[in-house]
C-alpha positions in Angstrom: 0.0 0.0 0.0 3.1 2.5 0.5 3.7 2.5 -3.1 -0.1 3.8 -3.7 0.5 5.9 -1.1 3.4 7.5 -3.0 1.6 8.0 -6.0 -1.0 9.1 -4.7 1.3 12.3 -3.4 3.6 12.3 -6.3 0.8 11.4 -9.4 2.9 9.6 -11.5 1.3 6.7 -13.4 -1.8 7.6 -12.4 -2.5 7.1 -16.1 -1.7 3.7 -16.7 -4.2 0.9 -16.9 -2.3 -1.1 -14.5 -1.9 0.9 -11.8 -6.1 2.1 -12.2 -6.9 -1.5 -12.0 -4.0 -2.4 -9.5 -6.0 -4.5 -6.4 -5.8 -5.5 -3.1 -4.1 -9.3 -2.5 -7.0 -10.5 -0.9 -9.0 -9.5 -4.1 -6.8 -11.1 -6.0 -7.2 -14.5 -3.8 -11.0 -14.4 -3.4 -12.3 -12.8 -6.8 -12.8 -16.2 -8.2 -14.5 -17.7 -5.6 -16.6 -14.4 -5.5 -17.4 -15.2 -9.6 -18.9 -18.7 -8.3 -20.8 -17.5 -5.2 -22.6 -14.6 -7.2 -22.9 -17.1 -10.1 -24.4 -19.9 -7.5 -27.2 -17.2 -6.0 -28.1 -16.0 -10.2 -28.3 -19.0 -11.5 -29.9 -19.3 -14.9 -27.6 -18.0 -18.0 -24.7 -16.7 -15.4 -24.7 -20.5 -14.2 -24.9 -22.0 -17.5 -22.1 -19.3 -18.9 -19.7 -20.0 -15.6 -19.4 -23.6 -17.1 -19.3 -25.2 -13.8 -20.0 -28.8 -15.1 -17.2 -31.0 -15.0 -15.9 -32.4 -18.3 -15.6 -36.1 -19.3 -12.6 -37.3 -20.3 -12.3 -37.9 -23.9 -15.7 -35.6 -24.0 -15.6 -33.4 -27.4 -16.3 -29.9 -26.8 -19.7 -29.6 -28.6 -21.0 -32.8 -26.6 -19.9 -31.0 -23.5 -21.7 -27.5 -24.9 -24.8 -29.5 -25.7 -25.0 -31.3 -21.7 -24.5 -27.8 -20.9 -27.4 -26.7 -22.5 -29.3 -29.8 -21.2 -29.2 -29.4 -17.3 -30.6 -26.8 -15.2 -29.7 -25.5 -11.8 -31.7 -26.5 -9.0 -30.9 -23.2 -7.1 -30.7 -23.8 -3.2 -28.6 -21.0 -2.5 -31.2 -18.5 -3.6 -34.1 -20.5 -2.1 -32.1 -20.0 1.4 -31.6 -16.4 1.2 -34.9 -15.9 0.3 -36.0 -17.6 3.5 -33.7 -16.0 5.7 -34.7 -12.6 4.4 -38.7 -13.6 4.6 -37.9 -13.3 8.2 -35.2 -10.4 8.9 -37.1 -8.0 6.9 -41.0 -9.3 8.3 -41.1 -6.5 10.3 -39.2 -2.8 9.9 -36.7 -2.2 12.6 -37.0 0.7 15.1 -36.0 3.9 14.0 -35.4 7.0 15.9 -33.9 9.2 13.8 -32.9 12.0 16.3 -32.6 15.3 14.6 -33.1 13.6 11.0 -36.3 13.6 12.1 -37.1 16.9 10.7 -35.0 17.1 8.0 -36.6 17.2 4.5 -34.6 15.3 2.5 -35.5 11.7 4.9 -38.3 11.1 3.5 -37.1 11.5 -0.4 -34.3 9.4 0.9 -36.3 6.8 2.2 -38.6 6.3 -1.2 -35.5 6.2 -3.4 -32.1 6.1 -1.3 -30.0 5.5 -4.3 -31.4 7.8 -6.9 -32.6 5.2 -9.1 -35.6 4.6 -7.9 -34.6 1.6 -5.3 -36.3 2.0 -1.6 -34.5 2.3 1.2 -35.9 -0.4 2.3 -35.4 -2.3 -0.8 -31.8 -1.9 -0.5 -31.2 -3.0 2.8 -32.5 -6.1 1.8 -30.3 -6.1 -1.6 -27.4 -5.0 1.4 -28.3 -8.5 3.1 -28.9 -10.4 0.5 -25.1 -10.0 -1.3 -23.7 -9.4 2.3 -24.7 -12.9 2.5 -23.7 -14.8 -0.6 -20.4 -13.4 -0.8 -19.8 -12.5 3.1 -19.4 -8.4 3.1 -20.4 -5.9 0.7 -19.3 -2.2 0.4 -22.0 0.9 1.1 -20.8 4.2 0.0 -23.0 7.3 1.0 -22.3 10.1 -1.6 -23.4 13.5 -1.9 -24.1 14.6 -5.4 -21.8 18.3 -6.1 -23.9 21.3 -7.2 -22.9 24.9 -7.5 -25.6 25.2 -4.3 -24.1 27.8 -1.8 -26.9 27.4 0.9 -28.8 24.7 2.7 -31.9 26.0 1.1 -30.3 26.0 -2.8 -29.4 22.9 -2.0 -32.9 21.9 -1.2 -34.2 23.5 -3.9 -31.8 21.2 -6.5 -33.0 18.0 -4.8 -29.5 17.6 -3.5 -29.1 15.0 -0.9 -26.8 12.5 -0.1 -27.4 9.1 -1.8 -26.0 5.4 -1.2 -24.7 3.2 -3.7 -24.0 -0.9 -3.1 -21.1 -2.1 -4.7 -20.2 -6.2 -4.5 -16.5 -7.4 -3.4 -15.5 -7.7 -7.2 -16.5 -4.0 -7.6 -14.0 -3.0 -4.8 -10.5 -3.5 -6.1 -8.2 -2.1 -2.7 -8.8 -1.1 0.5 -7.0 0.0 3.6 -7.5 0.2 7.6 -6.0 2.5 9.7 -5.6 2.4 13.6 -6.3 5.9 14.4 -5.0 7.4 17.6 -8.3 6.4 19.9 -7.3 2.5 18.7 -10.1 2.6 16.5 -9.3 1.1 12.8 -10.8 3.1 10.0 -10.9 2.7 6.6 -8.3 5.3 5.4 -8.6 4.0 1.1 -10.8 2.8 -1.2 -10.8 2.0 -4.7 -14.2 1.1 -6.2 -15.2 -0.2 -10.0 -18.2 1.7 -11.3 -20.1 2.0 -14.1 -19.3 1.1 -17.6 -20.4 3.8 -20.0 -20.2 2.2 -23.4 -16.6 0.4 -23.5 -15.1 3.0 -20.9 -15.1 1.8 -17.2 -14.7 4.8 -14.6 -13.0 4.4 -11.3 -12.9 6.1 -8.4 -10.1 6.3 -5.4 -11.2 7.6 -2.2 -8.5 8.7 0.9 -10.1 11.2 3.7 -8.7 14.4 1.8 -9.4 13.9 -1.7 -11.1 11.9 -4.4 -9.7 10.8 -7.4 -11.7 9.5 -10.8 -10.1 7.3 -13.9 -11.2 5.6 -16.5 -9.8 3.0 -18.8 -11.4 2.6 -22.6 -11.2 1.0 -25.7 -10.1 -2.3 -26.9 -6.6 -1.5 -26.2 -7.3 -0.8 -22.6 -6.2 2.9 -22.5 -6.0 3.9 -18.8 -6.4 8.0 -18.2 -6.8 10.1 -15.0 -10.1 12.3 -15.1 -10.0 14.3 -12.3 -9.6 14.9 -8.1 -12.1 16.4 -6.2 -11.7 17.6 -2.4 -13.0 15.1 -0.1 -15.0 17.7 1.9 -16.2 15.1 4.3 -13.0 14.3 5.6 -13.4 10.4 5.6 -13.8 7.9 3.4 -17.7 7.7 3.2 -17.8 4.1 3.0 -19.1 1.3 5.4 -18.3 -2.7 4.8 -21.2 -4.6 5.8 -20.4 -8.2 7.3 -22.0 -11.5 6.8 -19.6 -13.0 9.2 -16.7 -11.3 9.8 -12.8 -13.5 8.8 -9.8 -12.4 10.5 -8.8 -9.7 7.1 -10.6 -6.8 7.5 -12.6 -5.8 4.4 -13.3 -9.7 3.5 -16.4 -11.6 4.9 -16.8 -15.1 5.0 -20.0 -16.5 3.3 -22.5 -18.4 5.1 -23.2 -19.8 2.0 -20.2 -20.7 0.5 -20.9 -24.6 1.6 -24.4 -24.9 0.6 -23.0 -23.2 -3.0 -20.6 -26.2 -3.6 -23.1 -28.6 -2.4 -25.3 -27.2 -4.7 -22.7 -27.8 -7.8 -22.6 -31.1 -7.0 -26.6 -31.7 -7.2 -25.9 -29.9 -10.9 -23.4 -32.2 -11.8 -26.1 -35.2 -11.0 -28.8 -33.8 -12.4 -26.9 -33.4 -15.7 -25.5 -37.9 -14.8 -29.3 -38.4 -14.5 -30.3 -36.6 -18.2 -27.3 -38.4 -19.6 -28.4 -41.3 -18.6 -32.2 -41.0 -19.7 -30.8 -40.0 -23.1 -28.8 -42.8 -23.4 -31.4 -45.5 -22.4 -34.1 -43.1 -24.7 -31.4 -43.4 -27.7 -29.0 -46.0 -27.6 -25.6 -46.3 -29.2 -25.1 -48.5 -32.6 -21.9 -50.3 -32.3 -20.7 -51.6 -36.0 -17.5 -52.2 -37.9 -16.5 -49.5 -40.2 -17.7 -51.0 -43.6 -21.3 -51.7 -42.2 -23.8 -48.9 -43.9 -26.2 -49.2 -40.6 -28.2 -46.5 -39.1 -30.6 -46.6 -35.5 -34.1 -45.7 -35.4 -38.1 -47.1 -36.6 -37.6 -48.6 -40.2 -33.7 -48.6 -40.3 -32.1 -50.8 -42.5 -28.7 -52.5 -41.9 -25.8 -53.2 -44.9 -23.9 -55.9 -44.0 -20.8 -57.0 -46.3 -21.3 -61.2 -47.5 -18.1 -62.5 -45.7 -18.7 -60.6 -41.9 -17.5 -62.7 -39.5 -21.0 -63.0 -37.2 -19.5 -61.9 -34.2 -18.7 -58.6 -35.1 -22.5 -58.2 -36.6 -24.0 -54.4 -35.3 -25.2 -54.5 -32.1 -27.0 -51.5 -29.6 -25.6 -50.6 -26.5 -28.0 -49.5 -24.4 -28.2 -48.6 -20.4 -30.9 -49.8 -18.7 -31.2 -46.6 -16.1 -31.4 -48.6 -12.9 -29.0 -46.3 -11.7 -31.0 -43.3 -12.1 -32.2 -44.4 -8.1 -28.9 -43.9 -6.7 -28.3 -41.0 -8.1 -31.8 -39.5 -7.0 -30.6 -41.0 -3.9 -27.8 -39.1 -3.3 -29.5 -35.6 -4.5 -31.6 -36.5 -1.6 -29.2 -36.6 0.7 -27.4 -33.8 -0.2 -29.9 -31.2 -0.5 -31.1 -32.5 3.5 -26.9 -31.6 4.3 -27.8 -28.2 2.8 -31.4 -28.0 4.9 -29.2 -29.0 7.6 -26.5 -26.7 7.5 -28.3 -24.0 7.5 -30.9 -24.9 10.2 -34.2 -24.9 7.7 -35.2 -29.0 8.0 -38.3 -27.8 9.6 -39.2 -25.0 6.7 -37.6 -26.6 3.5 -38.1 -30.1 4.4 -40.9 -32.1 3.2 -40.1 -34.9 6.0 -40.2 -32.0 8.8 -43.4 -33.5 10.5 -41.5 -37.0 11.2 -38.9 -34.8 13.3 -39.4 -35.0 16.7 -40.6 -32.0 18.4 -37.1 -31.1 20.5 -35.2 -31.5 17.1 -37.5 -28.9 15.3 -37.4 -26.8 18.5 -33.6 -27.0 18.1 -33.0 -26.3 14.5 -35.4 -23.5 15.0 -33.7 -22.5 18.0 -30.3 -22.4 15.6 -32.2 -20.5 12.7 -33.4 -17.5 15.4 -29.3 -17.6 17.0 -28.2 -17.3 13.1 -30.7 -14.9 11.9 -30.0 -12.5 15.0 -26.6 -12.1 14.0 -27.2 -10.9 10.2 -30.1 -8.8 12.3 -26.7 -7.4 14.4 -25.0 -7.4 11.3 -27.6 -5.1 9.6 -28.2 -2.7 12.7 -24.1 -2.0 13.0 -24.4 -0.9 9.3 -27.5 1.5 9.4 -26.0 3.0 12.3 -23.0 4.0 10.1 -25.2 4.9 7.2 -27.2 7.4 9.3 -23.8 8.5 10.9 -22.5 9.5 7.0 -25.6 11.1 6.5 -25.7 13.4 9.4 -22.7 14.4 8.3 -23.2 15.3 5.2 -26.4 17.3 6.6 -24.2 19.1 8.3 -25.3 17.6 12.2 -24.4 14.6 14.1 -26.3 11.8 14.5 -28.1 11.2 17.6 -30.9 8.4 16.5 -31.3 4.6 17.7 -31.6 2.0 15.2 -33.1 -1.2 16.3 -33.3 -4.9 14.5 -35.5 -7.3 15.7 -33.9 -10.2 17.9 -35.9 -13.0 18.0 -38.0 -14.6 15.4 -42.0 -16.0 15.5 -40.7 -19.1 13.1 -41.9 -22.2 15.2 -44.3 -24.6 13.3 -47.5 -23.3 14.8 -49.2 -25.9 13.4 -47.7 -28.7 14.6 -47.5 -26.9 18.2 -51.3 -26.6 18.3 -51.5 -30.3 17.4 -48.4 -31.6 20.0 -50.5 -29.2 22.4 -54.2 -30.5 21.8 -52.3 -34.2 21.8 -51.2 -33.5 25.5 -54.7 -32.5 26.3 -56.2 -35.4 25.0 -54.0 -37.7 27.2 -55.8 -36.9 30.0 -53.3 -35.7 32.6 -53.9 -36.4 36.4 -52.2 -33.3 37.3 -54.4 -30.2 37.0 -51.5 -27.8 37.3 -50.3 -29.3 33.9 -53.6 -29.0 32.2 -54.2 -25.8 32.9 -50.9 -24.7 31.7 -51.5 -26.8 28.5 -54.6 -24.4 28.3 -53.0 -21.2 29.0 -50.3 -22.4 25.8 -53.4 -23.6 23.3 -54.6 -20.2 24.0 -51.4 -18.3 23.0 -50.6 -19.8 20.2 -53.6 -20.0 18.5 -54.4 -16.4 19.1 -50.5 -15.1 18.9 -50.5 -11.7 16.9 -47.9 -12.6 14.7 -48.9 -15.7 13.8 -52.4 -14.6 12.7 -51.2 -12.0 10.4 -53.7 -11.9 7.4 -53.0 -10.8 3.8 -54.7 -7.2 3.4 -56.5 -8.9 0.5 -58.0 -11.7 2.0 -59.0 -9.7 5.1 -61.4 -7.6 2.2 -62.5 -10.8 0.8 -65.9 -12.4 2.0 -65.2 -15.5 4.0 -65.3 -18.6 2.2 -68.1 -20.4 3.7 -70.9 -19.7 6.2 -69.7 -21.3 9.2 -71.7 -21.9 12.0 -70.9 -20.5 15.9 -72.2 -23.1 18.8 -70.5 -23.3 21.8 -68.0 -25.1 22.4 -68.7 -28.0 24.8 -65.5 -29.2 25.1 -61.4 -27.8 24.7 -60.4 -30.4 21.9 -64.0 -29.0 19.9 -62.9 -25.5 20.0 -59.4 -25.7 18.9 -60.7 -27.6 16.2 -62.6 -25.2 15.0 -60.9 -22.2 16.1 -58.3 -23.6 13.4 -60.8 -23.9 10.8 -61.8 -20.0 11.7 -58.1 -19.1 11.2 -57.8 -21.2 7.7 -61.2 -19.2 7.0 -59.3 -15.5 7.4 -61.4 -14.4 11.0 -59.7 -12.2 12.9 -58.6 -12.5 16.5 -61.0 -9.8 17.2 -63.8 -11.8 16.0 -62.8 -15.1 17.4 -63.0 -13.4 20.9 -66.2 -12.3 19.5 -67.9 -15.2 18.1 -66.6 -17.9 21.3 -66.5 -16.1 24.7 -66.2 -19.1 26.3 -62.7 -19.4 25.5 -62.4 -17.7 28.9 -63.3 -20.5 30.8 -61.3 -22.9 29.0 -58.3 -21.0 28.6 -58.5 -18.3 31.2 -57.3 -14.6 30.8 -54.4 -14.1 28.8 -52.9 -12.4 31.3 -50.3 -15.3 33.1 -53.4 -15.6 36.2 -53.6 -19.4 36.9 -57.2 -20.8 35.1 -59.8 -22.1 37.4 -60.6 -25.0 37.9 -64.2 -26.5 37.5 
């Protein structure tokens, strides 16, 4: 880093491709496996174009290009982060934005926080879901220059600070300092940004000044654009971990595992379409002067003196092994369920777990998911911090995540639950706790959430309202009221006596009759 350091100062070669595109050594160690990750989460032409089936040996290269063609990519690594993010981003964290509470340019900022039309919202979710395929990603919060003199010109110009996401490949160097507190802060950044036709612009960023280059054409033509005073006097950038490795700047994926596991479930699935070809279109085995050809209504040119054990023959697989290989796609797509703690969400076999190994993997999802929730919180917190000051003010706000997650199988609860009921306990301490637990989770808020258009819809059917005479009748139907779309409210409403069964909601012990 000294020797950017001294060109920096000095500005020689600042116009030469190599030194614009010179990179970090952890770049240069983890772009590859950067390529795959992002490749693994697109899927779809990326996959297909990263050419991550293995070739045979002997295998020409247009019979490799057409089993290419022929496979698809059963994409696990998206289906996880998906998941994950179903739950992180359920419910908006806590925001108390201090004295950004009044500013006017928040809530602009909050509809499109990168000035192309992308939510703020929207792109905290885009922030966790690249933080986790490829372990960090890089936020830099930018303030657009105007000829503005005053706050209110400014204002007037739209002019507000803005934040741009930029992937690991996109970040080419990097450098911490430990500043005299003992705090480490990111004292250089070189970023890739866009390409404009066949130029590609990059930008260098130390606490005093900012640089811009760009390198174009065929022949790779590198050229320094321009430095502008960095008026902010820091590098207004924030890396946003995953999980954090012991090299500052560089995450470690939680996915990189379920990623290769995924690769080889594509390498089976393209075994199991060679081998349905194969058994679909056998091979014709003949000598070289036999005029032969396969298919309905071919005909067969043997010469008069063929010796009759070299007569044409079809090989042909008979696909038994198409079980073991389905076998062991099974198997590894339960390792990838089980790595990352979703058996009981992804699974189909989730009911034949027992109930303390669902409690447990959900247990692990909630420990897991609270730390990207950390993650996330630690990275607003900075964003807000940049923003302040480019507003001129210090930020004085609380950002809060969520730390635990409603992601038990309420289902199967209510059914365990209504099972222990049934058993007929001696102890009535234990029964009426059992009640007090039916009670809470079939009325929990969170759990009842209903779809804003299917609370508008009539209900499906016309049910009808007895009372119910007994505890195992009404959480029957107080299930069928909750697969019909009623309300809590209305549930209450329709069955008061889930008092006596249940008791108050309130932790008060329930009578006993």
């Amino acid at each position: 880093m000294a020797v950017i350091r001294d060109r920096l100062i000095k500005g020689d070669a600042r116009n030469y491709a190599s030194y614009i595109v010179s990179s970090h050594e952890a770049y240069k160690l983890y772009m590859n496996r950067w390529q795959f990750l992002q490749d693994s989460y697109n899927g779809g032409f990326e996959y297909f174009h990263g050419r991550y089936l293995e070739p045979y040996y002997y295998e020409s290269r247009d019979d490799y290009e057409k089993r290419l063609r022929q496979v698809g990519l059963d994409n696990h690594v998206k289906s996880v982060v998906d998941i994950y993010n179903s739950f992180l981003f359920k419910k908006d964290p806590t925001r108390n934005l201090g004295n950004l509470e009044t500013d006017p340019t928040v809530g602009p900022f909050m509809d499109d926080a990168d000035l192309d039309g992308r939510s703020y919202k929207q792109f905290l979710m885009d922030v966790a879901t690249w933080s986790q395929v490829y372990g960090n990603v890089w936020v830099i919060v930018d303030k657009v220059n105007t000829n503005a003199m005053t706050r209110a010109e400014e204002l007037q110009q739209s002019v507000r600070p803005y934040v741009s996401l930029f992937h690991p490949l996109d970040v080419l160097d990097w450098e911490y300092t430990r500043g005299p507190n003992g705090f480490y802060e990111l004292t250089y950044l070189k970023v890739k940004e866009e390409i404009i036709q066949d130029t590609q612009f990059v930008r260098e960023y130390t606490p005093t000044e900012i640089n811009i280059y760009k390198i174009s054409g065929k022949d790779r033509q590198g050229e320094y654009v321009e430095t502008m005073p960095n008026e902010l006097g820091k590098v207004p950038a924030i890396c946003v971990y995953a999980k954090r490795s012991n090299v500052r700047g560089i995450g470690i994926s939680p996915l990189g595992d379920t990623a290769d596991v995924q690769k080889e479930i594509y390498e089976f699935h393209s075994e199991i379409e060679q081998i349905i070809r194969l058994s679909n279109h056998p091979s014709l085995v003949k000598t070289a002067d036999t005029e032969a050809s396969a298919g309905a209504g071919a005909i067969i040119q043997m010469p008069q003196n063929l010796d009759g054990n070299l007569k044409p023959y079809l090989l042909q697989p008979n696909g038994s092994n198409i079980d073991s290989v389905l076998t062991a796609i099974e198997k590894k797509v339960e390792s990838i369920d089980r790595t990352n703690h979703l058996g009981g969400i992804r699974s189909p076999e989730s009911r034949r777990l027992s109930g303390v190994a669902i409690s447990s993997e959900f247990s692990q999802l909630s420990s897991r998911l609270a730390t990207f929730a950390t993650q996330l919180e630690h990275a607003e917190e900075q964003i807000w911090r940049l923003y302040a000051l480019y507003e001129g003010t210090a930020f004085d706000g609380i950002v809060e995540y969520p730390r635990s997650f409603s992601i038990q199988d309420r289902a199967n609860d209510i059914s365990l639950l209504k099972m222990a009921k049934e058993s007929n306990i001696g102890n009535q301490f234990i029964n009426d706790e059992i009640d007090k637990k039916l009670y809470r989770t079939i009325m929990e808020d969170e759990a009842m959430d209903v779809p804003e258009q299917q609370a508008q819809q009539p209900l499906q059917t016309e049910m009808q309202h007895p009372p119910m005479e007994n505890v195992s009748a009404l959480v029957t139907h107080m299930r069928e009221m909750i697969e019909q779309g009623y309300t809590n409210e209305q549930i209450i409403e329709l069955h008061p006596e889930m008092a006596k069964y249940f008791g108050e909601d309130n932790g008060e012990d329930t009578q006993s009759s």
